[in-house]
PyMOL Python script that loads the backbone (N, CA, C, O; Angstrom):
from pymol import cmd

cmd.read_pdbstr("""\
ATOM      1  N   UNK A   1     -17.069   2.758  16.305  1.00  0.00           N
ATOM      2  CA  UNK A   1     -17.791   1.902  15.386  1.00  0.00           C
ATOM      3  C   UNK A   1     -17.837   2.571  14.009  1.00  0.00           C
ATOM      4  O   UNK A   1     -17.901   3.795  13.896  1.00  0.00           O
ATOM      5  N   UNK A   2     -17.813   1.984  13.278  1.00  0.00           N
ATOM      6  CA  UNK A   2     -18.020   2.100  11.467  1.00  0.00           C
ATOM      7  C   UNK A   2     -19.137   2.663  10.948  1.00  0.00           C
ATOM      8  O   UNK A   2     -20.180   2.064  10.687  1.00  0.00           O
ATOM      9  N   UNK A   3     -18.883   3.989  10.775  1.00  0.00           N
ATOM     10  CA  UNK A   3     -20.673   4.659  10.067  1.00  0.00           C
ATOM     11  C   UNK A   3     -21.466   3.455   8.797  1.00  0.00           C
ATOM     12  O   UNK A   3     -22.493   2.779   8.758  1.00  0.00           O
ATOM     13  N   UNK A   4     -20.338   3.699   7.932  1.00  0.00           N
ATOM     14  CA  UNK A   4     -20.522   3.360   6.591  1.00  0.00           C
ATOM     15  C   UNK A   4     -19.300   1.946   5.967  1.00  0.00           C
ATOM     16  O   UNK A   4     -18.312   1.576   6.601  1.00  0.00           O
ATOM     17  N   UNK A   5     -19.720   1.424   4.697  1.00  0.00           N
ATOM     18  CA  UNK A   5     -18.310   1.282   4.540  1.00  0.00           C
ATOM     19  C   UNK A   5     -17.800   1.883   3.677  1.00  0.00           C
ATOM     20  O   UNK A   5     -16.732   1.546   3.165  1.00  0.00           O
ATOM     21  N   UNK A   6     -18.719   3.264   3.230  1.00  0.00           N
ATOM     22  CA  UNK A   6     -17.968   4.273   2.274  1.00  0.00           C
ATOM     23  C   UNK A   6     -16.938   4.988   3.223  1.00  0.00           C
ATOM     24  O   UNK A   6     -15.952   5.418   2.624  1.00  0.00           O
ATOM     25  N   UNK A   7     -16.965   5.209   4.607  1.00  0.00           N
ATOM     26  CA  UNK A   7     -16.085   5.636   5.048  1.00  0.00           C
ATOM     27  C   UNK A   7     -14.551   4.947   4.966  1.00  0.00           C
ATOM     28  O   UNK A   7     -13.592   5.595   5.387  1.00  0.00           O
ATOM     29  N   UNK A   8     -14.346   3.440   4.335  1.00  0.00           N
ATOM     30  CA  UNK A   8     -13.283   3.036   4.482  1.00  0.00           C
ATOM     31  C   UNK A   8     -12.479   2.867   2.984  1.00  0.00           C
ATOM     32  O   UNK A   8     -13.173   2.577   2.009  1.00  0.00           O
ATOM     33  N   UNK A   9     -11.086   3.042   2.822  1.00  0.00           N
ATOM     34  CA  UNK A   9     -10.350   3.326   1.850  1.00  0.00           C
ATOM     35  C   UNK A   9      -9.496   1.975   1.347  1.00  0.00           C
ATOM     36  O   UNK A   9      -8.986   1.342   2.272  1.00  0.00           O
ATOM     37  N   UNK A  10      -9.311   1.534   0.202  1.00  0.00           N
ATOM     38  CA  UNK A  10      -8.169   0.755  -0.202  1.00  0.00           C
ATOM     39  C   UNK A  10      -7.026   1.405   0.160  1.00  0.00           C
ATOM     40  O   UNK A  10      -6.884   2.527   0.645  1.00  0.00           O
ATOM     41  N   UNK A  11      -5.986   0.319  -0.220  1.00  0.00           N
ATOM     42  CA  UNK A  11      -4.630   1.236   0.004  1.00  0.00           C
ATOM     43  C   UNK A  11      -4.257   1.565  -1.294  1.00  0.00           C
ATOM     44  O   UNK A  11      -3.701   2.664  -1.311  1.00  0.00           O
ATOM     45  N   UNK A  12      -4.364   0.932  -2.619  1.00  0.00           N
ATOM     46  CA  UNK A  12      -4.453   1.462  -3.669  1.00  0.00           C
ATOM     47  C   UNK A  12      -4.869   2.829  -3.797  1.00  0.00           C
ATOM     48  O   UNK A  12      -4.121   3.508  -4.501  1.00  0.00           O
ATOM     49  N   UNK A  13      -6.273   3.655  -3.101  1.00  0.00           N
ATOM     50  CA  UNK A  13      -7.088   4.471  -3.102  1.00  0.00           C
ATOM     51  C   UNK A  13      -6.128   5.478  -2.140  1.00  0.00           C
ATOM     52  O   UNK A  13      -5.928   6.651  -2.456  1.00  0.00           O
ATOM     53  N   UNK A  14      -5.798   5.120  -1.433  1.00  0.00           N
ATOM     54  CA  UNK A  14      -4.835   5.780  -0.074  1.00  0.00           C
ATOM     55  C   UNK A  14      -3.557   6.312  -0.930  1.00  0.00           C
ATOM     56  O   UNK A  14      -3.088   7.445  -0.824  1.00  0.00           O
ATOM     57  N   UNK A  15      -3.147   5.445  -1.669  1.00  0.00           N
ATOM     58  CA  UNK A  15      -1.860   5.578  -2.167  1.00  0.00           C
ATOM     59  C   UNK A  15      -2.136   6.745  -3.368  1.00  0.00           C
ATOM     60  O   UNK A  15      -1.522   7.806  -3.474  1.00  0.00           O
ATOM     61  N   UNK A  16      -3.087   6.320  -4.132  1.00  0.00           N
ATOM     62  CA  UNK A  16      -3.527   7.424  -5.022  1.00  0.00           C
ATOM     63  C   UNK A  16      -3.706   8.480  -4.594  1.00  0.00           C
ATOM     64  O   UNK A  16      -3.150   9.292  -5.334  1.00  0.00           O
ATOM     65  N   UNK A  17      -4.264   9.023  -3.655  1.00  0.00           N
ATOM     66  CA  UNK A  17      -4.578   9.942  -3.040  1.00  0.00           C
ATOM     67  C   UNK A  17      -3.474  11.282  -2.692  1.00  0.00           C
ATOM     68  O   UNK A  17      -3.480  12.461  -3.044  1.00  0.00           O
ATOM     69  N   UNK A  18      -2.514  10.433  -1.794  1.00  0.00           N
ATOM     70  CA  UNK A  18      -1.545  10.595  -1.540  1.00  0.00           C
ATOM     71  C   UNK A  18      -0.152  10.968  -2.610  1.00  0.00           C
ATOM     72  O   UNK A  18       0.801  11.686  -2.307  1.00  0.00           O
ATOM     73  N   UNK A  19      -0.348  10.331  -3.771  1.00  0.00           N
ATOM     74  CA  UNK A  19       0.241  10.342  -4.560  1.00  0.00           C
ATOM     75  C   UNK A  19       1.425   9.466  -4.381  1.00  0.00           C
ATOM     76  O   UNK A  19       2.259   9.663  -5.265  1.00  0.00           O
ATOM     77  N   UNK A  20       1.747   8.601  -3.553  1.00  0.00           N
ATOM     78  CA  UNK A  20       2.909   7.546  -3.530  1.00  0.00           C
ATOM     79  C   UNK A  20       2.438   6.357  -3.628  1.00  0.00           C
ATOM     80  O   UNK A  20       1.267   6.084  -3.364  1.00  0.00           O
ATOM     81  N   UNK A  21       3.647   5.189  -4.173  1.00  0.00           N
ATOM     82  CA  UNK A  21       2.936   3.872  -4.124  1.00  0.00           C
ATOM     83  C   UNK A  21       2.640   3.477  -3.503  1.00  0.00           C
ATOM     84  O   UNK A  21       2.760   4.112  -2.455  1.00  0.00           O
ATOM     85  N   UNK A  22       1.836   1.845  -3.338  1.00  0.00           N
ATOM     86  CA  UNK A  22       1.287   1.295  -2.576  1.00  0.00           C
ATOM     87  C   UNK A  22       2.464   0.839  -1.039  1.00  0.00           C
ATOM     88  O   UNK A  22       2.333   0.789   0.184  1.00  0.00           O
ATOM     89  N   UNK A  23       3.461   0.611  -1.947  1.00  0.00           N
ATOM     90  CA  UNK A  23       3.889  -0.040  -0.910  1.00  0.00           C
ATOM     91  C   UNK A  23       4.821   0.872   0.432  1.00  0.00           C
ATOM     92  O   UNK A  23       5.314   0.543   1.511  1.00  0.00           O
ATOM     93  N   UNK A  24       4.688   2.426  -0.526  1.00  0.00           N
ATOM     94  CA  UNK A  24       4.651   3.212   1.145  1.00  0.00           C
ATOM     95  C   UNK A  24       3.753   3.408   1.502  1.00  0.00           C
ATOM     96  O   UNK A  24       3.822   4.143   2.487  1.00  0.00           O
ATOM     97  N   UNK A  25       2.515   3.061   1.160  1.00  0.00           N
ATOM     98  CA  UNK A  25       1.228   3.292   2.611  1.00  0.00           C
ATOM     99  C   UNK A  25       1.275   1.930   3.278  1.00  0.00           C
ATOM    100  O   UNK A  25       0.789   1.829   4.405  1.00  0.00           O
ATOM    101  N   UNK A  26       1.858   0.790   2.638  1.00  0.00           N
ATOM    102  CA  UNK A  26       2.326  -0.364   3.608  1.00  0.00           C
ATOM    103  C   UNK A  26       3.102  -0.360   4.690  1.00  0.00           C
ATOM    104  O   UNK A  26       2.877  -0.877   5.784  1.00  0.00           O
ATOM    105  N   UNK A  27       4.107   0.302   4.301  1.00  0.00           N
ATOM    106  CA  UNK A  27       5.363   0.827   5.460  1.00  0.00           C
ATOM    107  C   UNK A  27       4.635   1.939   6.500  1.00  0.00           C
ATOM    108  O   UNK A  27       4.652   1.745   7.716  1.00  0.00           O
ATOM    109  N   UNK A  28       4.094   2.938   5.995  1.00  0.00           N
ATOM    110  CA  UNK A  28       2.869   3.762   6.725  1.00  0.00           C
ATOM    111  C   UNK A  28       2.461   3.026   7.950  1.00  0.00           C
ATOM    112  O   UNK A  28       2.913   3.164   9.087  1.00  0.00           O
ATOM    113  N   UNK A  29       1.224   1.952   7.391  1.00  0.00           N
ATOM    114  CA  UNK A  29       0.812   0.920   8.568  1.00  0.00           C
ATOM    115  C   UNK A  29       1.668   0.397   8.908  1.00  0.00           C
ATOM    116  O   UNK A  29       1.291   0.067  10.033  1.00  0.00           O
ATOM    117  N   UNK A  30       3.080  -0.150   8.751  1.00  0.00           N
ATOM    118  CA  UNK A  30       3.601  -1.336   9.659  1.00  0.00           C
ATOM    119  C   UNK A  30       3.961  -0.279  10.544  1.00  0.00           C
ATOM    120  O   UNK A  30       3.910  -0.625  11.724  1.00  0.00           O
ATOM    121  N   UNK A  31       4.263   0.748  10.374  1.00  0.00           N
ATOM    122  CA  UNK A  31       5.222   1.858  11.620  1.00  0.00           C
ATOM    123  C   UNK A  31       4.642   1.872  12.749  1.00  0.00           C
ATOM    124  O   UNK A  31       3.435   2.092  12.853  1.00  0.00           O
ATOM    125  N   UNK A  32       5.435   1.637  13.770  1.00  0.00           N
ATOM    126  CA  UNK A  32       4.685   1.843  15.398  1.00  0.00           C
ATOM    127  C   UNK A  32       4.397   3.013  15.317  1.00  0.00           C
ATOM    128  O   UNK A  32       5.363   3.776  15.346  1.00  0.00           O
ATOM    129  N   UNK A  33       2.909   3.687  15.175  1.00  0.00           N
ATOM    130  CA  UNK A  33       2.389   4.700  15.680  1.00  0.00           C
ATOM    131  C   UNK A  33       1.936   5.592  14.175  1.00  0.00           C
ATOM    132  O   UNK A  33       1.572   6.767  14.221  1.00  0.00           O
ATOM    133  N   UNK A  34       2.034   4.821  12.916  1.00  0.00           N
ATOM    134  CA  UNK A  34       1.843   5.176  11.979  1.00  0.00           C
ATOM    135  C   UNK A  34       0.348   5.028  11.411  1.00  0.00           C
ATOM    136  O   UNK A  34      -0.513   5.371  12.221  1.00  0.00           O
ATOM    137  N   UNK A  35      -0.050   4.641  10.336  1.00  0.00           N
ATOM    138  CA  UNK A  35      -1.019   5.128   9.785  1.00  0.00           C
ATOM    139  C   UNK A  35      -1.551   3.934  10.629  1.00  0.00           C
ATOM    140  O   UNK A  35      -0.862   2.997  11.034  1.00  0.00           O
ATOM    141  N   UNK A  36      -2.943   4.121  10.840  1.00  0.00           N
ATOM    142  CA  UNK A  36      -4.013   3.211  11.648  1.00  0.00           C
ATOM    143  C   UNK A  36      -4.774   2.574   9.943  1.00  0.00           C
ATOM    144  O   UNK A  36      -5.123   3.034   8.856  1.00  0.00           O
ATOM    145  N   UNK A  37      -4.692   1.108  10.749  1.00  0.00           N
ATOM    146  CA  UNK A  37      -5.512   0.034   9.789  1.00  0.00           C
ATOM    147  C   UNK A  37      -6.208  -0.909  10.269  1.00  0.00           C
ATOM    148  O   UNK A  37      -5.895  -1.519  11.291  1.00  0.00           O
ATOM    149  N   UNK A  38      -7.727  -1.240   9.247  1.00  0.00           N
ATOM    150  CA  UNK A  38      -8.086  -2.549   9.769  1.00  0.00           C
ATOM    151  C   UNK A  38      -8.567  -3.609   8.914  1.00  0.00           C
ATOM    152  O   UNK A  38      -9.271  -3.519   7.909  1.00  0.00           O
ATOM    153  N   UNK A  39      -8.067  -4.645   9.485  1.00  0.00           N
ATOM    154  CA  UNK A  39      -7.775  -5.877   8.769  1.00  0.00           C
ATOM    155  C   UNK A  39      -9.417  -6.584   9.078  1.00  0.00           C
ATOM    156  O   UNK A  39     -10.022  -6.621  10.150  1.00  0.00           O
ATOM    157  N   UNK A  40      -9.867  -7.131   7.654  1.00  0.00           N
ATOM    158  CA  UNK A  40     -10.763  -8.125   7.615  1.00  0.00           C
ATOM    159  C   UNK A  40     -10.453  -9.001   7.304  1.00  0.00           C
ATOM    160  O   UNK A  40     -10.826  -8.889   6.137  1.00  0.00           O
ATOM    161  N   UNK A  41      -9.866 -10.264   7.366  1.00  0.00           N
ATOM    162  CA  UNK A  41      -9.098 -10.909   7.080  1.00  0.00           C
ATOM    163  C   UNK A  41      -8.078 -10.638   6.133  1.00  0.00           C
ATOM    164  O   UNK A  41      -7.232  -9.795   6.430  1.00  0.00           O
ATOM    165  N   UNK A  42      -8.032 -11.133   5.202  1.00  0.00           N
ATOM    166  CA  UNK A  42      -6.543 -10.910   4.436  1.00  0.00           C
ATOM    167  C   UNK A  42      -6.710  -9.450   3.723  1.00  0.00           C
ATOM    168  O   UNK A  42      -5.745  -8.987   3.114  1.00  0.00           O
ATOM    169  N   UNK A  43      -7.959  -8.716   3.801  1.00  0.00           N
ATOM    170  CA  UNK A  43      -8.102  -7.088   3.025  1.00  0.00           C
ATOM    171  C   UNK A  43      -7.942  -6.371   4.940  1.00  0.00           C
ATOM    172  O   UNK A  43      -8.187  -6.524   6.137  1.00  0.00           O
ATOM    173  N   UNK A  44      -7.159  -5.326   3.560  1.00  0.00           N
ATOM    174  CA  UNK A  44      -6.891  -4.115   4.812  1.00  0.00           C
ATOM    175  C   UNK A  44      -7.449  -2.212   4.060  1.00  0.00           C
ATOM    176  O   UNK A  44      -7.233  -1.722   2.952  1.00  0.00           O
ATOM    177  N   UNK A  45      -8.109  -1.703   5.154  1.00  0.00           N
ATOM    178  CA  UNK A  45      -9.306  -0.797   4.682  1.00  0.00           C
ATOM    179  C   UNK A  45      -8.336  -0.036   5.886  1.00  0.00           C
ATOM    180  O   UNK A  45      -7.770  -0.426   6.907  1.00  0.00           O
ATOM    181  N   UNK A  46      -8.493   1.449   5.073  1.00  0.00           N
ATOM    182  CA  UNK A  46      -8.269   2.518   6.087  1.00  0.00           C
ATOM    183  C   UNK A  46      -9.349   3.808   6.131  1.00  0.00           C
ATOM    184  O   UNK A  46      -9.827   4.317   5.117  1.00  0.00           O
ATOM    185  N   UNK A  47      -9.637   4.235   7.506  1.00  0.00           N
ATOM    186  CA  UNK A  47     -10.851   4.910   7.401  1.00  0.00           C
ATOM    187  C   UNK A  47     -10.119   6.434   6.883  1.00  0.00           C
ATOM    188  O   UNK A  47      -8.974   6.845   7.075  1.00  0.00           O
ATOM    189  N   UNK A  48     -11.111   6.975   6.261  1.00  0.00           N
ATOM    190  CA  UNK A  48     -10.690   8.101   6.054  1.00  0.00           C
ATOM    191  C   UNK A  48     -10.367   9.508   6.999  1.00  0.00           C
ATOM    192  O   UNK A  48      -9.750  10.519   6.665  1.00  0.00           O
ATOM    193  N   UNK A  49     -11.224   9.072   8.701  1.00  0.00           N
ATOM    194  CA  UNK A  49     -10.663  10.248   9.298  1.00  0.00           C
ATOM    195  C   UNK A  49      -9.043   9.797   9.847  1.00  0.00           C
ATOM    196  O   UNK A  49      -8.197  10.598  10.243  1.00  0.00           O
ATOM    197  N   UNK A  50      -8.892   8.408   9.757  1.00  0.00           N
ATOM    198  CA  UNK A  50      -7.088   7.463  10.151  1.00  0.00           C
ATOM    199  C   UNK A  50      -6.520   8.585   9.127  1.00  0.00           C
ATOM    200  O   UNK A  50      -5.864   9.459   9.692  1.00  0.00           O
ATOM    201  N   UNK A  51      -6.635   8.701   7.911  1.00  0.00           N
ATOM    202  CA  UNK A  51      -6.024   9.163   7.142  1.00  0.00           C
ATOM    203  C   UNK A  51      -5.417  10.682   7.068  1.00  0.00           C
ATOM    204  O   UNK A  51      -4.259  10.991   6.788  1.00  0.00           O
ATOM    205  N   UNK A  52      -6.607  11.623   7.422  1.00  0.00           N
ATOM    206  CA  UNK A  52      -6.589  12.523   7.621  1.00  0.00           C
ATOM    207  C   UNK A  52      -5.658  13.387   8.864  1.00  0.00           C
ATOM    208  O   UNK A  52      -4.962  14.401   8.916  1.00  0.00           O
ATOM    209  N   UNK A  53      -6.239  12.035  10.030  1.00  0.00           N
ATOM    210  CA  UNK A  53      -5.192  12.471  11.387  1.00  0.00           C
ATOM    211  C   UNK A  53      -3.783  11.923  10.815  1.00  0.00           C
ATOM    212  O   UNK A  53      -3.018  12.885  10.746  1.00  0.00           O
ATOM    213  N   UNK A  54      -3.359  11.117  10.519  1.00  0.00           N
ATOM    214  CA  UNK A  54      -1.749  10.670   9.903  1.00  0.00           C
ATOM    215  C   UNK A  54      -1.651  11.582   9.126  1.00  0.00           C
ATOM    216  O   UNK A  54      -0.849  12.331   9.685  1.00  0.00           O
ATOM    217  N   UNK A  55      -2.023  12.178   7.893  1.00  0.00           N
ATOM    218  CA  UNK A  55      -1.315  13.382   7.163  1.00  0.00           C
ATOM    219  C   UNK A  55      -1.266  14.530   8.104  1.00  0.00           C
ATOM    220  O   UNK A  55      -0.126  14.910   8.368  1.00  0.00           O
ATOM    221  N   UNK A  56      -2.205  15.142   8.646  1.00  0.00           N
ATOM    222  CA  UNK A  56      -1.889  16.418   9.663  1.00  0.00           C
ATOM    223  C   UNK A  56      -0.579  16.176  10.490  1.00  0.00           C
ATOM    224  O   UNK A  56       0.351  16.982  10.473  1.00  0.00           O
ATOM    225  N   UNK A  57      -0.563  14.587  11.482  1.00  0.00           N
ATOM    226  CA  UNK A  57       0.549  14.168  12.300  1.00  0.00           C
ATOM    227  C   UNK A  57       1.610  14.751  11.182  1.00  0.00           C
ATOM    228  O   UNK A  57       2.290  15.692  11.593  1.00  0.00           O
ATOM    229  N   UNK A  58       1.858  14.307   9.768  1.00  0.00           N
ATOM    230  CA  UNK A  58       3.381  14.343   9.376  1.00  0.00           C
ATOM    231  C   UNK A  58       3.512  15.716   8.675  1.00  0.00           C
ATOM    232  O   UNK A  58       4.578  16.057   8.162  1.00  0.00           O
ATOM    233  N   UNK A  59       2.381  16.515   8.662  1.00  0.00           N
ATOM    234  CA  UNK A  59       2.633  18.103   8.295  1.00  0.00           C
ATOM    235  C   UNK A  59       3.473  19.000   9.388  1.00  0.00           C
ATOM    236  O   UNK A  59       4.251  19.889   9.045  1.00  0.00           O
ATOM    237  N   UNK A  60       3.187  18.618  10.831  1.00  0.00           N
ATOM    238  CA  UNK A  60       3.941  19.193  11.880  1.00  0.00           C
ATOM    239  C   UNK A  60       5.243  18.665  11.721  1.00  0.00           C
ATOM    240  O   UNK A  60       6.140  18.987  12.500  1.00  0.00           O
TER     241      UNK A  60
END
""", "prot")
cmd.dss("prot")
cmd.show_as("cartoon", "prot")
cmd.util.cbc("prot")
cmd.orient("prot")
């Protein structure tokens, strides 16, 4: 369950973060087994510990 909804990220915010555009944290989520997302209807929010476990996953 959802602490907060400060815990959850744009992908704009994701992408910034990250430093790549938006539309590779799109490709990110579509990947089987890639970045975890969740959809409220047509907005999509990523939590920040999703984020954290997907960058560690692609450091190994």
């Amino acid at each position: 369950m959802i602490k907060s909804i400060e815990d959850l990220l744009t992908i704009p915010e994701v992408a910034e973060h990250c430093r790549v555009g938006e539309r590779t944290v799109r490709c990110w989520i579509a990947q089987p087994g890639g970045l975890r997302a969740i959809r409220i209807g047509r907005l999509v929010r990523i939590r920040e510990s999703d984020l954290r476990h997907f960058l560690r996953q692609r450091s190994r």
